[in-house]
C-alpha positions as CSV (number, residue, x, y, z in Angstrom):
1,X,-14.8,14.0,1.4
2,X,-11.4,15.9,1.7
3,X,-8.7,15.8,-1.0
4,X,-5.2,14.6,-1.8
5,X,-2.9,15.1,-4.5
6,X,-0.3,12.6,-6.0
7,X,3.2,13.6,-5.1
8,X,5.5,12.9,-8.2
9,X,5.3,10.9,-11.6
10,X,3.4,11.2,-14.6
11,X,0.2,11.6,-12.5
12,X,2.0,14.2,-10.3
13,X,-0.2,16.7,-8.4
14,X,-3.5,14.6,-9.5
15,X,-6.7,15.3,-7.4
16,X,-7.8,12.2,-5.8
17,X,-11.1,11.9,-3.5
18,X,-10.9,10.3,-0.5
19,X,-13.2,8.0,1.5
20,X,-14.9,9.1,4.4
21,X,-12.5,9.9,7.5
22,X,-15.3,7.1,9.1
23,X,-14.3,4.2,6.5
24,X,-10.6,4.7,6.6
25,X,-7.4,6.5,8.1
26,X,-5.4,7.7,4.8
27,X,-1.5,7.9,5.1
28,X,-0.8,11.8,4.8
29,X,0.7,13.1,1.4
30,X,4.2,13.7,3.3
31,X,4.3,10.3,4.3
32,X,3.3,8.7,1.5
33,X,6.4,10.9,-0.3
34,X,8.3,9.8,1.9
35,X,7.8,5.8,1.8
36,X,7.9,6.1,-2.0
37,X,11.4,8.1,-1.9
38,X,12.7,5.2,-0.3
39,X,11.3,3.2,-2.6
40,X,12.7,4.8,-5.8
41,X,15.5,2.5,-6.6
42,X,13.0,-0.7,-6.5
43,X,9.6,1.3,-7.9
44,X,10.4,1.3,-11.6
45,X,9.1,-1.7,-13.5
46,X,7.7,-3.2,-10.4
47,X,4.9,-4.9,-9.6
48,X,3.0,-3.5,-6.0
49,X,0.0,-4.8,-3.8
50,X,-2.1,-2.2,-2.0
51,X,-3.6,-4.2,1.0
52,X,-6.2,-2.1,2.6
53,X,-6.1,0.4,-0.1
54,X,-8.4,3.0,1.1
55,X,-8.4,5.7,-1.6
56,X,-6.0,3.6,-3.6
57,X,-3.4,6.7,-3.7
58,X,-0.5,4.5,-2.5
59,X,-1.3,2.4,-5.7
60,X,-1.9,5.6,-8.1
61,X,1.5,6.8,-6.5
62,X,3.3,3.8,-7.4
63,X,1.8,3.4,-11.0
64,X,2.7,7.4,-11.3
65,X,6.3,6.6,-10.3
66,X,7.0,3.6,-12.9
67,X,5.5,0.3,-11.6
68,X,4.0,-1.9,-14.1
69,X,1.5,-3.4,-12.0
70,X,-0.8,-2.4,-9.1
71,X,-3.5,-4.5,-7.6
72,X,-5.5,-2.6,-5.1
73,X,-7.3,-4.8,-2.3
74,X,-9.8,-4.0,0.1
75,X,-14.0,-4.7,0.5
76,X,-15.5,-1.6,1.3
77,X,-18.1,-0.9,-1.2
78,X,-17.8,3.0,-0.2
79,X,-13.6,2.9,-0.8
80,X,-13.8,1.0,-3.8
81,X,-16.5,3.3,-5.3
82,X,-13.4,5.9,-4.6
83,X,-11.1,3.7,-5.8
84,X,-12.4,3.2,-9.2
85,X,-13.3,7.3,-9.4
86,X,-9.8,8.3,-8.8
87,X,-8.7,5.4,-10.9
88,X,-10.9,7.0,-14.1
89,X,-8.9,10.1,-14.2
90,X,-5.9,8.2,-15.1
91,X,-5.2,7.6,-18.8
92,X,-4.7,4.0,-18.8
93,X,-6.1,1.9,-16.2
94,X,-5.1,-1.7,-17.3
95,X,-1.9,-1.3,-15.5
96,X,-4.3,-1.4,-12.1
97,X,-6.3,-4.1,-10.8
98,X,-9.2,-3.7,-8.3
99,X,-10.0,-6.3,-6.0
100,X,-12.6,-6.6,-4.0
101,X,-12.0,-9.3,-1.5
102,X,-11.0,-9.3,2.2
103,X,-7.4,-8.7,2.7
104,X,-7.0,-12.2,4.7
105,X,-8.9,-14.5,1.8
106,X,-6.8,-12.5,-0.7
107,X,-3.5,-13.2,0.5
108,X,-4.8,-17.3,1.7
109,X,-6.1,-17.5,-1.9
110,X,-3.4,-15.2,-4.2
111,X,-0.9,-17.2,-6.6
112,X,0.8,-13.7,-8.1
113,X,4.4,-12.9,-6.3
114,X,5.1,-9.1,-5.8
115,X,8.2,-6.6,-5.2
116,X,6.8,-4.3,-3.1
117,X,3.7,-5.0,-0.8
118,X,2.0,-2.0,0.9
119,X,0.1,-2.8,4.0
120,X,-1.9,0.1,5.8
121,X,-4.4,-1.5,7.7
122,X,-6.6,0.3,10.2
123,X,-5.1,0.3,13.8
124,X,-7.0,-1.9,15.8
125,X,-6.5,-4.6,12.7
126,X,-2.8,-4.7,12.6
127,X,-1.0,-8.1,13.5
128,X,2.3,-9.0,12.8
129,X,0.8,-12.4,11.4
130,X,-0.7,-10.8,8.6
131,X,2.8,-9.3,7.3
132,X,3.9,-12.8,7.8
133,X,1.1,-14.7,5.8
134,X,1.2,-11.3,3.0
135,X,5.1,-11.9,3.0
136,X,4.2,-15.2,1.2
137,X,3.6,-12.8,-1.8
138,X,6.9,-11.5,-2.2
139,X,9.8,-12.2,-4.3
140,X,13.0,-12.5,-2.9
141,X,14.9,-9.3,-2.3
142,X,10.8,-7.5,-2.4
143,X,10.2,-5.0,0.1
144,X,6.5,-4.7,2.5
145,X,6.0,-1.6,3.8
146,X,3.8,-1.5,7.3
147,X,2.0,1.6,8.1
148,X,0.7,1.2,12.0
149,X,0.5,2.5,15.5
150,X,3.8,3.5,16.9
151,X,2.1,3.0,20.3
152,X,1.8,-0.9,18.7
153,X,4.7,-3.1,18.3
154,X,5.8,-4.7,14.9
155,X,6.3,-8.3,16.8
156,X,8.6,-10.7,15.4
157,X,8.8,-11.3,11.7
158,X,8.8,-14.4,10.0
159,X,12.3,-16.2,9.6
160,X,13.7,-15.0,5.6
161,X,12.1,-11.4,6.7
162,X,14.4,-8.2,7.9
163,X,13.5,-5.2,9.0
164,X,15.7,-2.8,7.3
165,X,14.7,0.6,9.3
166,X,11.4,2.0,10.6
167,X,10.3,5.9,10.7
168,X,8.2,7.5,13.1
169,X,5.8,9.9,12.3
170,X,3.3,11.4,14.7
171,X,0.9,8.3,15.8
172,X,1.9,6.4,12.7
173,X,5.6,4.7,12.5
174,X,6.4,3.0,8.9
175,X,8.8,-0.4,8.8
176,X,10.4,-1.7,5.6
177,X,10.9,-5.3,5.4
178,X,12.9,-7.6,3.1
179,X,12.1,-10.9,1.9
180,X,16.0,-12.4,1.9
């Protein structure tokens, strides 16, 4: 298993482990700097879903940057046996939720509303229905931020949803949505 490190916040440069490269394709530390840059005006106080979580660093990195709340999704029993390890180095952990459901029931079956929604599935599983149905989880004015294929196109977003900007990087590009 390789390593990454948090980026900035109280957890900054924390170790995490990382699933196999088999189970899951993590978003690289740059990146996920990146995306949470942009999100630093809407990251403090808020509350954040992880959808495919993977080694739940997107989660960690929101939590280590001021959000109140992060529920971590995904039904792997080999990620979340990461998850929860990288989750025990942390000094408080009732701030993050593990769930271990499948992404589609979760959203189908989830009352909670969010600010930000974080969706990074693996390639090949990427629709634009599912930012639709995960949309129905966000407060007005929330943000979802899509990790996918740049070689894959976003699609067209529900009506109420804008897509602010996208950034490519390498194979991956990354979209930022608004619930208006």
């Amino acid at each position: 298993m390789s390593m990454l490190k948090i980026t900035s916040g109280i957890y900054k440069n924390l170790t995490l482990t990382q699933p196999p490269e088999s189970t899951t394709r993590p978003i690289s530390q740059k990146v996920r700097a990146a995306i949470f840059n942009v999100l630093v005006e809407k990251i403090t106080g808020s509350s954040v879903l992880d959808l495919y979580s993977g080694s739940g660093a997107m989660g960690i990195e929101a939590i280590s940057r001021g959000s109140k709340k992060a529920v971590l999704v995904d039904n792997s029993p080999r990620v979340l046996s990461v998850i929860r390890k990288n989750i025990k180095q942390l000094d408080t952990r009732d701030d993050i939720l593990v769930v271990n459901k499948d992404v589609d029931n979760f959203v189908s079956s989830c009352k909670d509303k969010f600010d930000i929604i974080l969706i990074d599935p693996p390639y090949n599983e990427f629709t634009v229905d599912m930012v639709n149905r995960a949309a129905n989880l966000l407060q007005y004015g929330g943000i979802i931020v899509v990790s996918r294929s740049s070689r894959i196109n976003l699609g067209n977003t529900a009506e109420g949803l804008q897509l602010l900007f996208s950034k490519k990087y390498g194979d991956s590009q990354v979209d930022y949505i608004r619930k208006n």
